[in-house]
C-alpha positions in Angstrom: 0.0 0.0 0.0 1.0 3.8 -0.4 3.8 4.2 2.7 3.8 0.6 3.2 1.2 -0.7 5.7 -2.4 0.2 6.8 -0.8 2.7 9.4 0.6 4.1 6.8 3.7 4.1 8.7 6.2 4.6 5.6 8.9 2.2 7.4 9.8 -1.2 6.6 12.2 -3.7 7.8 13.6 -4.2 4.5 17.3 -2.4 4.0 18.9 -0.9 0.5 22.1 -1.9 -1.0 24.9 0.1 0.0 25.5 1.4 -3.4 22.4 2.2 -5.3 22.4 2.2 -9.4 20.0 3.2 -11.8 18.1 0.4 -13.3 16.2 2.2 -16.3 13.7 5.1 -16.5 10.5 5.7 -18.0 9.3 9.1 -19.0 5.5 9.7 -18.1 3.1 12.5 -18.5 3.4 16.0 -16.0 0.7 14.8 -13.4 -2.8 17.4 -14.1 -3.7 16.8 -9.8 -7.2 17.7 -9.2 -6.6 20.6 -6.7 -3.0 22.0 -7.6 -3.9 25.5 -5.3 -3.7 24.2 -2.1 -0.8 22.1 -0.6 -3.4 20.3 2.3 -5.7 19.3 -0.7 -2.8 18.8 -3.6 -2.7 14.7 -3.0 -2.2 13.7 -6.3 0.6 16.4 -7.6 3.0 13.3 -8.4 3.1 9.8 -9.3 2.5 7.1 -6.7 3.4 3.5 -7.3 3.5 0.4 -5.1 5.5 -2.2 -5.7 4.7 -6.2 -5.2 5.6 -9.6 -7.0 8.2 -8.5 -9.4 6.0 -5.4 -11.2 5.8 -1.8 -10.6 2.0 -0.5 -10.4 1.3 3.0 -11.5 -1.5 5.1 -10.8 -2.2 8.1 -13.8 -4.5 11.4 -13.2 -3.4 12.0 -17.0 -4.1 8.5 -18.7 -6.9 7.8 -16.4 -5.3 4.2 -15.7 -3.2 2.1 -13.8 0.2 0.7 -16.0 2.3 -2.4 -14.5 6.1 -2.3 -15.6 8.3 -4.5 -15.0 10.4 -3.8 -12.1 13.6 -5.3 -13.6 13.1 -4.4 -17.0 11.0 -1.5 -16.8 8.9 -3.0 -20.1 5.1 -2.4 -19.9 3.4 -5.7 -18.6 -0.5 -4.2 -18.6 -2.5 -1.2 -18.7 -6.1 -0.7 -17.3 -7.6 1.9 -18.5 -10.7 3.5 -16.2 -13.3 6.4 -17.2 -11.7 8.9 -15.0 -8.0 10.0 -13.9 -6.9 7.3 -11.2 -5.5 9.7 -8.5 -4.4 7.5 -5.7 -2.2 4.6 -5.0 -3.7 1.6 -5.5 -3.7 -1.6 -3.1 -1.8 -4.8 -4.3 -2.1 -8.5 -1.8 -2.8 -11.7 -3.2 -2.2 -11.4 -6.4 -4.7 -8.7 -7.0 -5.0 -4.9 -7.6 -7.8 -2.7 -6.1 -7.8 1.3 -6.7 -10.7 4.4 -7.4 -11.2 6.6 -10.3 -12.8 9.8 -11.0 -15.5 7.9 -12.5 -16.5 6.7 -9.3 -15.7 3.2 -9.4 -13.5 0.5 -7.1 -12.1 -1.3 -9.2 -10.8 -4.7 -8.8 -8.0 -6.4 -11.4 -5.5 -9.6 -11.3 -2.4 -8.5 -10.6 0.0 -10.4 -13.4 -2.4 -10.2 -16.4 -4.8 -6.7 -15.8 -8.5 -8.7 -16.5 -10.5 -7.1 -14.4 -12.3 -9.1 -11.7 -15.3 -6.8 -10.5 -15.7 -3.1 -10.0 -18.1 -1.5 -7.6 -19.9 1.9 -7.8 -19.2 4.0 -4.5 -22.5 6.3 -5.0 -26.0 4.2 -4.2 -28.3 2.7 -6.9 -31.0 5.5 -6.3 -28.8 8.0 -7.7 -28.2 8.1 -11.7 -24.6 7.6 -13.0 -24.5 11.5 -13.6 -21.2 12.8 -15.6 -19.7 16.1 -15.4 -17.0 18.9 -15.5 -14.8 17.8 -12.0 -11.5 19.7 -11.7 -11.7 20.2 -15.5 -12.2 16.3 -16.2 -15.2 14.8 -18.0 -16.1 12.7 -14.3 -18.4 11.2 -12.2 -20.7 13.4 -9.8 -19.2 11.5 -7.4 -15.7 10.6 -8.0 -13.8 8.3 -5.6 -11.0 10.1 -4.3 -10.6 8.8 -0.9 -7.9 6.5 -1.3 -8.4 2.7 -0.9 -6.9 1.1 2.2 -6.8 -3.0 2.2 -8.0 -4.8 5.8 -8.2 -8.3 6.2 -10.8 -9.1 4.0 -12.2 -5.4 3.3 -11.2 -2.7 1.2 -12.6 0.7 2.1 -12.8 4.3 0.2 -14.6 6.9 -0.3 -16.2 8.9 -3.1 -18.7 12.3 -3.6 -17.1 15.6 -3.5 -20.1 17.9 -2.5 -21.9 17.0 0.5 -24.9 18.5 0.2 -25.4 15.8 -3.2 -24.1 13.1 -1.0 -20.7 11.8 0.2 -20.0 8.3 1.0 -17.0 6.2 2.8 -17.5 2.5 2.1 -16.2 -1.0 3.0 -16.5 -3.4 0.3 -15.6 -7.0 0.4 -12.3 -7.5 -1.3 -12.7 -11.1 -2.8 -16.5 -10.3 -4.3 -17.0 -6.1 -4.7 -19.9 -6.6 -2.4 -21.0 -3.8 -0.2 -20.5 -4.3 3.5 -21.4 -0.9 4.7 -22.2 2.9 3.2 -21.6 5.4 5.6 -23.9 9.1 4.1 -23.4 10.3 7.7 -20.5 12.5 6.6 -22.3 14.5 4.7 -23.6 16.7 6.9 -22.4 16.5 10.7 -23.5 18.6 13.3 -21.5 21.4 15.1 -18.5 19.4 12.9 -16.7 22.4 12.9 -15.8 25.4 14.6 -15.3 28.2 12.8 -13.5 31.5 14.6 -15.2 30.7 18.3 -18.5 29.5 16.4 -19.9 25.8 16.1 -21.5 25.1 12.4 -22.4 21.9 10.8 -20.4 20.7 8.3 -19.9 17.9 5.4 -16.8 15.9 4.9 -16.3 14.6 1.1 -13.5 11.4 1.6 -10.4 13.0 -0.3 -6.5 11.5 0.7 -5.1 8.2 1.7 -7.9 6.2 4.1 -5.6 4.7 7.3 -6.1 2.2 10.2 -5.1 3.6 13.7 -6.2 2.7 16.6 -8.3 0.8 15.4 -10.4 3.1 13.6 -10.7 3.5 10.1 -9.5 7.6 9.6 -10.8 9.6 6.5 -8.8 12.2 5.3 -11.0 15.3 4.2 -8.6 17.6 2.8 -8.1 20.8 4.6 -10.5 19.1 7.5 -8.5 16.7 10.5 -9.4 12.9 9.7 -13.0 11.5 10.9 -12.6 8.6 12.4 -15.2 5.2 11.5 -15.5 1.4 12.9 -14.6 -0.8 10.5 -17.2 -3.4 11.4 -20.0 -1.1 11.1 -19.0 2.3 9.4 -20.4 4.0 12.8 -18.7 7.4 12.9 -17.0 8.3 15.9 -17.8 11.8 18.0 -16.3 14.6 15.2 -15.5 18.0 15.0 -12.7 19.7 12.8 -11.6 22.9 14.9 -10.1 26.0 13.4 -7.4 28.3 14.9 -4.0 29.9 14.4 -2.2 28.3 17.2 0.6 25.7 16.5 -1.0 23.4 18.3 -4.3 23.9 17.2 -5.1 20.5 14.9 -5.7 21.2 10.9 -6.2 18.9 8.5 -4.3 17.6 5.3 -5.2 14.7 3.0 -2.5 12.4 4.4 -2.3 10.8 7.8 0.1 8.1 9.0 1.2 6.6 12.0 2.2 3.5 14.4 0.3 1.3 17.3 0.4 4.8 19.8 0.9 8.0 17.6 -0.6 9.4 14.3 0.4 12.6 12.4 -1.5 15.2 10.5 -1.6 18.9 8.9 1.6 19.7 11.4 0.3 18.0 14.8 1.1 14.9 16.3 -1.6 12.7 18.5 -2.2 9.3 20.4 -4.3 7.2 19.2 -5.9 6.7 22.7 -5.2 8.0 26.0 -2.6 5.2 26.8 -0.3 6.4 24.2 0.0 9.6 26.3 1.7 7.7 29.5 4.6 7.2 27.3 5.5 11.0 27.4 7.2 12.7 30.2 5.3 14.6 32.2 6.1 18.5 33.2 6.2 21.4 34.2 9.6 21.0 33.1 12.7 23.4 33.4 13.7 25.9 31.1 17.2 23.6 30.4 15.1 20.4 30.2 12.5 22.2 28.4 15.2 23.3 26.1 16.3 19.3 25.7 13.3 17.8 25.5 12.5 20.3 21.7 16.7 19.9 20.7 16.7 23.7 21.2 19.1 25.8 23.5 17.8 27.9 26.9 18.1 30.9 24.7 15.8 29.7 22.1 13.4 29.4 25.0 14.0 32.4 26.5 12.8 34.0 22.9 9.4 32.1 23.6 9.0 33.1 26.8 9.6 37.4 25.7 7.3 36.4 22.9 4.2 34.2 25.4 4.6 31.8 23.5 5.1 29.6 26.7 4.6 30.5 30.2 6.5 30.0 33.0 7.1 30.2 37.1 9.3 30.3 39.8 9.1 27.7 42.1 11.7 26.2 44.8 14.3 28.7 43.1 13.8 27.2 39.6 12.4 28.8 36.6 9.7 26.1 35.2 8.0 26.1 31.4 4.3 25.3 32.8 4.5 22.6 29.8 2.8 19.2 30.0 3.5 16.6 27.0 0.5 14.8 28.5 -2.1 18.0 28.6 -4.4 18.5 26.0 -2.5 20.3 23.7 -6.0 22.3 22.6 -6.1 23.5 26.3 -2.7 24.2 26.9 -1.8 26.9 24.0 -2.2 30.4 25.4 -5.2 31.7 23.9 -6.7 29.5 23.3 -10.9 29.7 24.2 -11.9 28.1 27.2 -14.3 24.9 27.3 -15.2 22.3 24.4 -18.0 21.6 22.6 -19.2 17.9 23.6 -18.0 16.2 20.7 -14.6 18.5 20.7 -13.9 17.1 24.3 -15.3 13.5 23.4 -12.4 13.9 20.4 -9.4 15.2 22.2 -10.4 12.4 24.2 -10.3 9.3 22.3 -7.3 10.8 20.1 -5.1 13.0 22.6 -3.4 16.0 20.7 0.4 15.7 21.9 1.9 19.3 22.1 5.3 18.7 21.3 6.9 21.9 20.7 9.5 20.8 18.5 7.9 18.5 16.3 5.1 21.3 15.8 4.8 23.8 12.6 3.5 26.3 11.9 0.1 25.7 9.7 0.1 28.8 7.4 3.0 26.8 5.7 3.1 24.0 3.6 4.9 21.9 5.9 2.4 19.1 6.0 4.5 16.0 4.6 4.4 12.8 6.7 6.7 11.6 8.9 8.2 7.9 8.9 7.2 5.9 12.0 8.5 2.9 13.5 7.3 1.1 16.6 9.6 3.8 18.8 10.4 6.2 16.7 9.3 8.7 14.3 11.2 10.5 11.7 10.8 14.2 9.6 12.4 16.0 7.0 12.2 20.0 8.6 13.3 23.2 7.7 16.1 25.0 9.7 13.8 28.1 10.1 9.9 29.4 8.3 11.7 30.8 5.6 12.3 28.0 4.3 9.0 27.0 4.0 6.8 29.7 3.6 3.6 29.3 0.8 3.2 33.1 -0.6 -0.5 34.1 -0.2 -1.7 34.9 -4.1 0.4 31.4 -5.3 -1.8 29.7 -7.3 0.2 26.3 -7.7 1.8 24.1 -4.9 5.5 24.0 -4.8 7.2 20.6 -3.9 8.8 21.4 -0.4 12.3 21.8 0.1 13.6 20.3 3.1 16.9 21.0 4.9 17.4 18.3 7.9 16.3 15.2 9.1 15.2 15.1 12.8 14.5 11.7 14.8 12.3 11.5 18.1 12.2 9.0 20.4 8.3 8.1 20.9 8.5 5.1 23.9 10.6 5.0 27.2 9.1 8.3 28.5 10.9 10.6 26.7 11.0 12.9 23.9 14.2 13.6 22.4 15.6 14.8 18.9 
């Protein structure tokens, strides 16, 4: 699967050759992504292929299909041509493909020859197989653009773009196409958001890579944080995307990824239940351990305390950063409004937001990208400073981001260190 695993972790055990050497090239088409304006939305601004069994498989929002190569040779084995740009990675296990299209389709193909096995319609039977102008593309009304994830038995995805026409997340049974569940909750959820201090209802059209953590099911949304379903029964859980300027405030992206206790998205890290949290150490801490704990020096924190960015006290002769891993992170940024709205607090409950300094960004900049995770560690490609990062206001295409370092963090043993 895209990054791997159903986490989407991006790690595996396997290790590369200590000298690497080209084996061919193909040239392909500039990718045409669906939503090329907006870096949280832009999921489909490159080529993403999974490999498995001795092929290459490769998705196409130009060709509208998915092509297997040859991963020795690079010669074209197949191509499977849909009705609508494929925009996602597709799924490969057991010898058999499964990916969406714009055309609103799962489909389902053998892996060594192409023949398609079944393909299953994401929108219900009581609405027509409408066609029309989608990000410039000839598509379905409702195209299937959250990105399949493979479980056991089920594949799941989503498809619809405008909720008040109906937006669906799905679990289909992987050997037959059959329908297990339709969830049409999503498209309208109440108080789902809050918007500048004010609670609003809102709709949540499946678009990014669809993840198990936690054992959830979590549907990206694009610019919204990931809802979270049961698999068995497609029963969302309690939801509500919040909106502020805060570092730690959670924002969304249409990629999330994670291991057995943390998950990351849009910028912010989080457990994936309350237990994870007991593997943090707990605070206030000192301004030199504060310092250690985000890889930073005393005056670096010092900067953050002239700025209130952090607060501290004196206690026992010590200068302490009133900083808890542990607290909710929604909470614990100054300014933040006081109380949560019942499904807010039922939330940050179930799915702890960790306020790790430095692992945080800032989330007026495009510095969304996943981290790797292991089962103690994650990893991040960061800038050195905002500069480096910053999306001009006006831009009307996404840049690929430029990174300057690599950071590790220690997740388990209760600490935090770069």
């Amino acid at each position: 699967m895209w990054r791997g695993d159903a986490s989407r972790s991006g790690a595996t055990a396997h290790a590369l050759p200590h000298e690497l050497k080209l084996q061919w090239t193909r040239t392909l088409p500039k990718p045409d992504p669906a939503f090329d304006y907006h870096f949280r939305l832009c999921a489909d601004v490159s080529y993403e292929p999974v490999a498995a069994s001795g092929l290459l498989f490769v998705p196409s929002n130009v060709s509208d299909s998915v092509v297997a190569y040859d991963l020795a040779t690079g010669a074209e084995k197949w191509r499977f041509v849909t009705e609508g740009p494929v925009r996602f990675a597709p799924v490969v296990a057991g010898g058999r493909v499964w990916f969406g299209s714009d055309d609103g389709f799962l489909y389902c193909v053998d892996a060594a020859s192409g023949e398609l096995k079944w393909k299953t319609r994401g929108a219900p039977a009581d609405r027509a197989d409408y066609r029309m102008l989608v990000n410039g593309r000839l598509c379905s009304r409702w195209p299937a653009r959250g990105g399949a994830l493979l479980v056991g038995d089920t594949v799941f995805f989503g498809c619809g773009v405008w909720p008040s026409e109906g937006v669906f997340a799905l679990a289909i049974d992987a050997n037959s196409g059959a329908v297990k569940w339709r969830n049409s909750d999503i498209a309208q959820i109440s108080d789902g958001l809050e918007e500048h201090g004010k609670l609003a209802d809102i709709g949540l059209p499946p678009h990014g890579y669809f993840a198990l953590l936690g054992g959830k099911i979590a549907m990206p949304s694009g610019r919204a944080i990931a809802a979270f379903l049961d698999p068995l029964t497609g029963k969302l859980d309690a939801y509500n995307s919040f909106y502020g300027k805060g570092s730690q405030t959670p924002r969304g992206s249409w990629a999330v990824g994670g291991n057995a206790d943390f998950w990351f998205q849009g910028g912010s890290v989080y457990g994936t239940s309350p237990a994870a949290m007991e593997k943090l150490p707990a605070g206030p801490l000192t301004v030199e351990d504060f310092a250690k704990l985000c890889g930073q020096t005393t005056k670096w924190v010092e900067e953050l305390i002239a700025k209130k960015l952090v607060r501290v006290k004196n206690e026992g002769g010590q200068r302490l950063v009133l900083f808890d891993p542990r607290a909710p992170a929604i909470a614990a940024f100054p300014g933040a409004k006081s109380g949560l709205a019942p499904n807010q607090a039922a939330e940050v409950a179930a799915r702890p937001i960790v306020h790790t300094p430095g692992a945080s960004t800032r989330h007026e900049i495009g510095d969304v990208d996943l981290p790797v995770f292991t089962a103690s560690m994650m990893f991040r490609s960061e800038h050195n400073g905002d500069k480096g990062s910053v999306i001009v206001r006006g831009d009307t295409r996404v840049r690929p981001a430029t990174y300057e370092k690599i950071c590790a963090y220690e997740l388990g043993d209760a600490s935090w260190e770069i």
